[in-house]
Wavefront OBJ file of the C-alpha trace (Angstrom):
o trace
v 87.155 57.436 25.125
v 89.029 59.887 27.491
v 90.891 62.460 25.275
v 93.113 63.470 28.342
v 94.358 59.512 28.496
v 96.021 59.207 25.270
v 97.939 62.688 25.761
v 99.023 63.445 29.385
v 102.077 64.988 28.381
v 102.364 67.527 25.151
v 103.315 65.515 22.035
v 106.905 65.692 20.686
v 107.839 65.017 17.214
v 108.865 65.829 13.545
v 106.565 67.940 10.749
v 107.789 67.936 7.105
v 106.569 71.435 6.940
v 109.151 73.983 7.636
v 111.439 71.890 5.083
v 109.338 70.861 2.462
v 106.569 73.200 1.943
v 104.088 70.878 0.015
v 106.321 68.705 -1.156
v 107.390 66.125 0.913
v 107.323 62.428 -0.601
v 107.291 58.853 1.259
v 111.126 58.361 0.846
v 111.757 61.356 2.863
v 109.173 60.714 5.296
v 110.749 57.406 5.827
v 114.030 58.811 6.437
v 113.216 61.140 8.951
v 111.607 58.511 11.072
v 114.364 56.614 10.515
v 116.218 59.216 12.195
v 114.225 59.964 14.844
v 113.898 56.425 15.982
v 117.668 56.029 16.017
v 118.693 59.712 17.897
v 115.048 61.048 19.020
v 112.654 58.522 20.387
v 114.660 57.696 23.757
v 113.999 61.340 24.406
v 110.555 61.652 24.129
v 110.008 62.335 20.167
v 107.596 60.095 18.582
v 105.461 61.782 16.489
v 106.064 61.731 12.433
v 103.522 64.098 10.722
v 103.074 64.595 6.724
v 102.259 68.345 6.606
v 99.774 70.203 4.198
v 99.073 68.584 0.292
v 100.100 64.969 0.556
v 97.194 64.539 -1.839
v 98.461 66.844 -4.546
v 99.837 64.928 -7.392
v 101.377 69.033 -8.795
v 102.333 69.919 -5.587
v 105.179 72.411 -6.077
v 105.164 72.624 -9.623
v 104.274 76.511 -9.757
v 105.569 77.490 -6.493
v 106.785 80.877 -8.451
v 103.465 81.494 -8.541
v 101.372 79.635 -5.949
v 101.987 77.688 -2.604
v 98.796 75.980 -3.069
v 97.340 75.574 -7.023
v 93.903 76.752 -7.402
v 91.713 73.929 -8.993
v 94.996 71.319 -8.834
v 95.093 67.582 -9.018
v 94.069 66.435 -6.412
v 94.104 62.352 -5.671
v 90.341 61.082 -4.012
v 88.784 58.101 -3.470
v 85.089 57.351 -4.668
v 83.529 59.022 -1.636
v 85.359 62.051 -2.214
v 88.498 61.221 0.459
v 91.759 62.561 -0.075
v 94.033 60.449 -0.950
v 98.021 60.110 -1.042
v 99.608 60.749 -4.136
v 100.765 57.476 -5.690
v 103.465 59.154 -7.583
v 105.229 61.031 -4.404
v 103.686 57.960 -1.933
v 104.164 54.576 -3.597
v 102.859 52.350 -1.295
v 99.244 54.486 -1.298
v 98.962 52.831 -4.608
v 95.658 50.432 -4.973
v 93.523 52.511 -2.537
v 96.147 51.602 0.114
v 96.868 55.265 1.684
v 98.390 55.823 3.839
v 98.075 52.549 5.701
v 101.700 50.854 4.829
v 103.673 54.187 5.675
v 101.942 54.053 9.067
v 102.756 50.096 9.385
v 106.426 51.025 8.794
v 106.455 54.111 11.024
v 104.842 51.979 13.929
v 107.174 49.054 12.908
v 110.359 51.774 14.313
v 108.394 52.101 17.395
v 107.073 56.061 16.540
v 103.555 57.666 15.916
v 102.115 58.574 12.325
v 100.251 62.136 11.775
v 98.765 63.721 8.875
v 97.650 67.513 7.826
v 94.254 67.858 7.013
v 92.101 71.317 5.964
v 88.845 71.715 7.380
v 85.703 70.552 4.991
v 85.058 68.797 2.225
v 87.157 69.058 -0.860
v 85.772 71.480 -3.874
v 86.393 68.991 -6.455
v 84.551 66.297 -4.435
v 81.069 69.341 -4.521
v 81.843 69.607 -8.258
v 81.583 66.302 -9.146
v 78.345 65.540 -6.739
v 80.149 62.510 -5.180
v 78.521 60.750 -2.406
v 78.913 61.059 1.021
v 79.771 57.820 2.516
v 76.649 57.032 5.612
v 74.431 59.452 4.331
v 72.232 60.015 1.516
v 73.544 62.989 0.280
v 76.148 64.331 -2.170
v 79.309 66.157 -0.868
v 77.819 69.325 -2.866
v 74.661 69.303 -0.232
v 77.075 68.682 2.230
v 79.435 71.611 1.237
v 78.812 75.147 2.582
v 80.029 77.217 -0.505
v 80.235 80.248 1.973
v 82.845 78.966 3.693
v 86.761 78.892 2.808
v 90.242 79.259 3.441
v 91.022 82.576 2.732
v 94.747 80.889 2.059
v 94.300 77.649 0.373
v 91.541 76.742 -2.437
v 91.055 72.972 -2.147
v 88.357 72.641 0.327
v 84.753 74.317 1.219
v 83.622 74.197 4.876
v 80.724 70.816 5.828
v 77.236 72.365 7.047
v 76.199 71.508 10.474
v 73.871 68.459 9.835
v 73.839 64.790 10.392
v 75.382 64.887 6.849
v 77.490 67.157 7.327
v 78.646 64.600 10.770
v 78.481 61.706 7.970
v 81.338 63.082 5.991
v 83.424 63.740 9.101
v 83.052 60.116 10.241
v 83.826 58.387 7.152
v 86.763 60.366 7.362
v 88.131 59.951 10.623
v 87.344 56.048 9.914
v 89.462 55.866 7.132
v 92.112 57.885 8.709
v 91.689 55.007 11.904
v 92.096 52.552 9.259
v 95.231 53.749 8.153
v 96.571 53.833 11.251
v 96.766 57.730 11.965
v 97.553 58.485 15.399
v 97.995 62.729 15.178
v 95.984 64.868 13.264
v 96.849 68.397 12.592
v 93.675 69.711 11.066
v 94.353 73.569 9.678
v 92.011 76.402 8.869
v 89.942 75.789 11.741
v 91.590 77.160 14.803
v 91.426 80.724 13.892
v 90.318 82.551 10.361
v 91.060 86.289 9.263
v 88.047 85.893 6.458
v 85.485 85.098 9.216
v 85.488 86.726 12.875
v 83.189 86.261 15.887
v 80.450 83.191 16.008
v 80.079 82.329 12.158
v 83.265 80.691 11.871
v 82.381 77.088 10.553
v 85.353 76.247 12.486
v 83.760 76.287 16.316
v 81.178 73.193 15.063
v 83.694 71.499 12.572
v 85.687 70.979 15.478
v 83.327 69.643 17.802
v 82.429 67.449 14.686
v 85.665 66.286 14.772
v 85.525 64.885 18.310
v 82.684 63.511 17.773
v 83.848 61.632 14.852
v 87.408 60.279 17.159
v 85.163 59.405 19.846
v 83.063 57.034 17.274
v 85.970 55.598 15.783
v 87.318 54.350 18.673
v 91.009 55.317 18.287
v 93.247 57.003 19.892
v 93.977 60.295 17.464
v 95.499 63.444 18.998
v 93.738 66.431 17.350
v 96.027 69.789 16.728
v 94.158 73.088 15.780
v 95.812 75.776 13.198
v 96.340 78.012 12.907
v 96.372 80.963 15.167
v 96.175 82.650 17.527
v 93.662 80.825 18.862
v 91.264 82.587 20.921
v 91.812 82.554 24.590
v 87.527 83.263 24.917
v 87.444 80.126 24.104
v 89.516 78.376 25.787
v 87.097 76.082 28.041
v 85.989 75.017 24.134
v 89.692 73.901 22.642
v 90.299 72.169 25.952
v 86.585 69.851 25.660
v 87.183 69.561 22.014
v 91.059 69.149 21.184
v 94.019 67.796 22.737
v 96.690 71.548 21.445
v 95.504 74.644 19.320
v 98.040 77.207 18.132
v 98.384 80.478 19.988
v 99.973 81.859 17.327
v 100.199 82.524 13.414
v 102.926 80.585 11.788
v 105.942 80.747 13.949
v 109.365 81.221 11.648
v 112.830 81.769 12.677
v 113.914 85.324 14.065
v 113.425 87.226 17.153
v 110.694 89.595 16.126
v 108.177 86.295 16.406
v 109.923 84.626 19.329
v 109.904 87.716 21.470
v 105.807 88.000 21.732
v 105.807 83.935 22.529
v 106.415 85.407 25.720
v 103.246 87.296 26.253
v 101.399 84.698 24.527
v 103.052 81.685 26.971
v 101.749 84.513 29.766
v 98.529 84.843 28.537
v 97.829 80.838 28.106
v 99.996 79.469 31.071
v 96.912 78.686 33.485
v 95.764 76.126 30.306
v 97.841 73.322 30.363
v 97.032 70.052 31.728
v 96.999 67.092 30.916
v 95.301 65.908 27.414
v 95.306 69.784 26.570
v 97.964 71.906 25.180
v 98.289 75.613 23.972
v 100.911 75.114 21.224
v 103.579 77.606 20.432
v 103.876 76.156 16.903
v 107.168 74.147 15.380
v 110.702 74.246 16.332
v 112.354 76.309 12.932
v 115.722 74.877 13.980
v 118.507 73.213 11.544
v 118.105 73.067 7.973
v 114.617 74.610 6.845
v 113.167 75.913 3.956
v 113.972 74.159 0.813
v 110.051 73.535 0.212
v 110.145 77.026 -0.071
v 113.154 77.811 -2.773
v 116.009 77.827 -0.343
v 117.316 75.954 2.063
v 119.165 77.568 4.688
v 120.055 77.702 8.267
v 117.674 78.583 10.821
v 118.033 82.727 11.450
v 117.953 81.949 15.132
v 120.894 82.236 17.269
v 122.393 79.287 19.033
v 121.354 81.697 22.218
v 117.394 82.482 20.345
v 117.319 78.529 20.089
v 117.945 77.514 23.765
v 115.800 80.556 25.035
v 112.969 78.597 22.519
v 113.060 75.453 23.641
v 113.477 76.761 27.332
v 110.325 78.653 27.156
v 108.462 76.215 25.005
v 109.783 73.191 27.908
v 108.371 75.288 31.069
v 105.494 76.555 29.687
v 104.891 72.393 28.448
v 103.942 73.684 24.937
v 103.880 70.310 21.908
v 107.131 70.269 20.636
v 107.454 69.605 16.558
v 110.684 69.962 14.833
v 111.050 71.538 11.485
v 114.291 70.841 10.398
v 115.544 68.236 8.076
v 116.112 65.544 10.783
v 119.166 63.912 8.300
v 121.101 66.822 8.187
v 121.186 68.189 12.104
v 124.713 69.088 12.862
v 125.561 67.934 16.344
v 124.985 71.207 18.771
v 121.434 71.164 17.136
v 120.809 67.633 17.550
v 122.319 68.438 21.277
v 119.089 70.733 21.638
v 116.757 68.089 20.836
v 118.573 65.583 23.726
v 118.279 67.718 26.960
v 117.225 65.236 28.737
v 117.361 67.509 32.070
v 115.277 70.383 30.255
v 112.857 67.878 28.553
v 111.813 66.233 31.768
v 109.666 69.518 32.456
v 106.975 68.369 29.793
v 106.147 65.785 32.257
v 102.484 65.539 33.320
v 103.331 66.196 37.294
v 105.462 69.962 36.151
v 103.553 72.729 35.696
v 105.383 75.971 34.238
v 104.691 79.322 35.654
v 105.801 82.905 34.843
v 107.053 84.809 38.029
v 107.925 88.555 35.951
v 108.223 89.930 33.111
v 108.486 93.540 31.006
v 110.691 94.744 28.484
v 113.732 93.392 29.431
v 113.301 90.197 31.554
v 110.862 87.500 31.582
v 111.192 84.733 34.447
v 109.855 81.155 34.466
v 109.854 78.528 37.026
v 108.977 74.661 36.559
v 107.877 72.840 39.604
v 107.877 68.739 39.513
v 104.722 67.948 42.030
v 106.526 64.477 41.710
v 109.765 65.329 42.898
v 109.363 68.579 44.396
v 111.835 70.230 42.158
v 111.918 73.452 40.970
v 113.624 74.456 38.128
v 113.958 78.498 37.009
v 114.650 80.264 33.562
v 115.852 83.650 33.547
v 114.944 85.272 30.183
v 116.945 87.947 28.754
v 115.112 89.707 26.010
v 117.395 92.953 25.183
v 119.929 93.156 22.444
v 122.680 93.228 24.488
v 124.058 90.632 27.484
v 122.502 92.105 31.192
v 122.404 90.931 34.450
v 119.307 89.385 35.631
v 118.074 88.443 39.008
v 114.593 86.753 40.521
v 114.451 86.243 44.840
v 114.154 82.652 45.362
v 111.389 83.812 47.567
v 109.489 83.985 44.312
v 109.882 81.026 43.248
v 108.654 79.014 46.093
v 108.142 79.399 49.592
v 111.078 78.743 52.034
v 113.567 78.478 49.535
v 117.359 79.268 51.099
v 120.460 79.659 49.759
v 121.770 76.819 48.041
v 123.328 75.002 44.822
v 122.143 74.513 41.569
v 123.302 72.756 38.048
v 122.613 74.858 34.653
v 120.136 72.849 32.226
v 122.008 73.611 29.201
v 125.956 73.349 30.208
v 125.791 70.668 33.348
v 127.835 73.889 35.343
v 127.086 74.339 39.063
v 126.781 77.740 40.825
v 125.075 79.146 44.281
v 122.562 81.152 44.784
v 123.241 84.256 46.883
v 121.179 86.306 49.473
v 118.542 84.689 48.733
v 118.580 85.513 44.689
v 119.456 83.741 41.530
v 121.523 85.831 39.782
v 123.284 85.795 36.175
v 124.498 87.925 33.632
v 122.570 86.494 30.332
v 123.640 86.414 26.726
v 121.362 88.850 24.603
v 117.999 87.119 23.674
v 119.649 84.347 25.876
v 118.353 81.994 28.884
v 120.270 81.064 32.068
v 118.345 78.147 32.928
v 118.980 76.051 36.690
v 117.873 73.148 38.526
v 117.779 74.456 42.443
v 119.658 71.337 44.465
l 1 2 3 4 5 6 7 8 9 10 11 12 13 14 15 16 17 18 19 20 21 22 23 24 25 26 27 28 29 30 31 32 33 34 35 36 37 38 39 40 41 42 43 44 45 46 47 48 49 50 51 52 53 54 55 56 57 58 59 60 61 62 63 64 65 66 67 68 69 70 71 72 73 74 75 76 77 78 79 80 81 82 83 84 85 86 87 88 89 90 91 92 93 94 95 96 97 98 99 100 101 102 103 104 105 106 107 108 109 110 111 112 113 114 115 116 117 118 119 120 121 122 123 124 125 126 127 128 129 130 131 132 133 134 135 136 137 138 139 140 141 142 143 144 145 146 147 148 149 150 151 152 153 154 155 156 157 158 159 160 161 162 163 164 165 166 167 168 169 170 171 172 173 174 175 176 177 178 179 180 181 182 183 184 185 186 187 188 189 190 191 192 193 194 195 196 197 198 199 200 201 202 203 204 205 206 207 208 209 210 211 212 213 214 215 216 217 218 219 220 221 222 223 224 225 226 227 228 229 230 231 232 233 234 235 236 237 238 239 240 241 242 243 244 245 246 247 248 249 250 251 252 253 254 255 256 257 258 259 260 261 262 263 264 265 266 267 268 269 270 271 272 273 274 275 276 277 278 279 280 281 282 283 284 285 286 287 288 289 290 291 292 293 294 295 296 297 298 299 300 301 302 303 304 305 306 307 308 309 310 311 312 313 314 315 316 317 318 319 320 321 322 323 324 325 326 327 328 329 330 331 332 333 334 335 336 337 338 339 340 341 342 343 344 345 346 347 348 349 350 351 352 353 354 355 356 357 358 359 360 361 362 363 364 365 366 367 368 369 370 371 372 373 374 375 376 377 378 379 380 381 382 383 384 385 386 387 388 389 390 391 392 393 394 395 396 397 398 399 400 401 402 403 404 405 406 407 408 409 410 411 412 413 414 415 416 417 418 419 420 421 422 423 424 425 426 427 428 429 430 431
């Protein structure tokens, strides 16, 4: 099975995260699919993931004091397999999972993802369960010396054929359900362990191994970051996007280094593999988290995101509350013209950049077309200009149509030229 079949273009979609924290329960999940497949999916979005703790029955009960509740109650199945929480998942109820959610997200014509941590739960070592295709007990299959330095519910799987046995059994029960995305955390990048120790390199590759056997087609996402661009060759054999960056939230201070980090990773995008910028913090966001609120980003911070994220062709997951988008947000989310440059025959490519500018251009090897973004990242409006020259060879003078307001212009002596909104994007289709 050909990773680089199932995911020629980056995946687009909707993560409970951003909103709900750890809280998010089947009634919402089903109406935020229910959404998307009514306003999204004719524009690409497909994906519906349930974020981190879908198998904590006290999820968000002490968020004054924790995020994630040290020794909490946890839902597993015999082997020692998280499981939904009946009470916030109904339908998971009589070792179901997460199998009927899937059915009904399928049934709208959309994809079903899940969060997983890396390893083997802690409560699964404690109680010696068994390891479903192997011999052993999760706590022989546990490496104690490995955790999340963040979250206290799992302990890294040792490198054996055990250690393998626990990752099938999982992936096969995940198949079984009917998962088609899995975002699988602590394991892209870890500030507790640095350099070749990190349990993460082979727990990936066990991973893989453990899709390939089960014969479905499951997109694999890496978190966090930022993932490590010496090993690049390694996320590309292994996984289909990795994060190049910590947890992405919604003012300019993290959106302004997405542009050295889109630099740094541009020449890594094809097909099937996909440095990821992180989620889209736009709409309504935080309540998860003890207040919702507005995304901080200004309307001009949000097109300049999903302009970058579009020509560079990072995965695009929304954040927001999908029921409550006003209409210039869900207006983002239907650029059809901007959107089109995720296809697998555009490639995205910096021309400049320094303190004050950054230029992109997107090239259709379909169409020919060329498409250019120019970036203004000072705090006040400025004029900025590229050559066409730069672009491509033996562009001329001629018209072009903005992505984001349909206008048309012309390019002059040989230049592109606008004055841009602060943090904004002038973004054009060359006719």
């Amino acid at each position: 099975m050909n990773k680089n079949l199932f995911a020629k273009t980056p995946p687009m979609g909707w993560n409970s995260y951003d909103y709900y924290d750890t809280t998010v329960n089947e009634e919402q999940i089903r109406a935020n699919a229910d959404f998307m497949a009514a306003h999204l999916k004719a524009y690409g979005w497909e994906y519906v993931v349930v974020d981190i703790e879908w198998y904590a029955n006290d999820a968000g009960t002490k968020r004054d004091q924790f995020q994630y509740i040290p020794f909490g109650d946890l839902e597993m199945d015999e082997y020692g397999r998280l499981q939904p929480s009946p009470a916030r998942f109904p339908s998971s109820a009589g070792g179901k999972g997460f199998g009927p959610l899937a059915e009904y997200v399928h049934s709208l014509g959309l994809k079903f993802g899940i969060h997983i941590m890396r390893g083997i739960p802690r409560k699964a070592a404690q109680e010696h369960l068994p390891v479903m295709g192997s011999s052993l007990t999760a706590d022989m299959v546990a490496d104690s010396a490995s955790i999340c330095g963040w979250n206290p519910d799992m302990y890294g799987v040792r490198n054996t054929e055990a250690g393998q046995a626990w990752y099938d059994s999982l992936i096969e029960m995940y198949a079984q359900w009917g998962v088609d995305f899995i975002k699988c955390d602590d394991i892209c990048d870890s500030w507790l362990y640095r350099g070749d120790n990190f349990n993460g390199w082979f727990e990936t590759r066990m991973l893989h191994r453990a899709i390939e056997k089960s014969g479905r087609e499951i997109v694999l996402s890496l978190s966090p970051g930022p993932a490590h661009i010496d090993r690049a060759w390694e996320y590309c054999k292994y996984a289909n996007m990795w994060r190049i960056t910590d947890d992405f939230w919604d003012n300019w201070e993290l959106l302004l280094p997405m542009f050295w980090r889109c630099e740094l990773w541009q020449d890594h995008v094809k097909e099937g593999c996909f440095p990821d910028c992180d989620m889209l913090p736009l709409g309504k966001v935080g309540k998860g988290f003890g207040e919702e609120r507005d995304t901080r980003l200004t309307r001009e911070e949000q097109k300049t995101m999903m302009t970058l994220w579009s020509f560079f062709r990072s995965p695009m997951m929304v954040g927001a509350e999908l029921t409550k988008l006003d209409d210039w947000t869900l207006s983002l989310l239907q650029n059809k013209e901007l959107l089109c440059r995720l296809k697998a025959s555009c490639k995205g490519e910096q021309i400049c950049r320094d303190e004050k500018l950054a230029v992109w251009k997107s090239t259709d090897a379909e169409d020919g077309s060329v498409c250019i973004a120019l970036f203004n990242l000072q705090d006040e409006p400025a004029q900025v200009s590229v050559a066409l020259s730069e672009a491509a060879d033996g562009l001329t003078d001629g018209a072009f149509v903005d992505l984001w307001d349909n206008s048309r212009g012309e390019t002059k002596d040989g230049r592109l030229t606008a004055v841009v909104a602060a943090h904004g994007v002038k973004a054009v289709k060359l006719l």
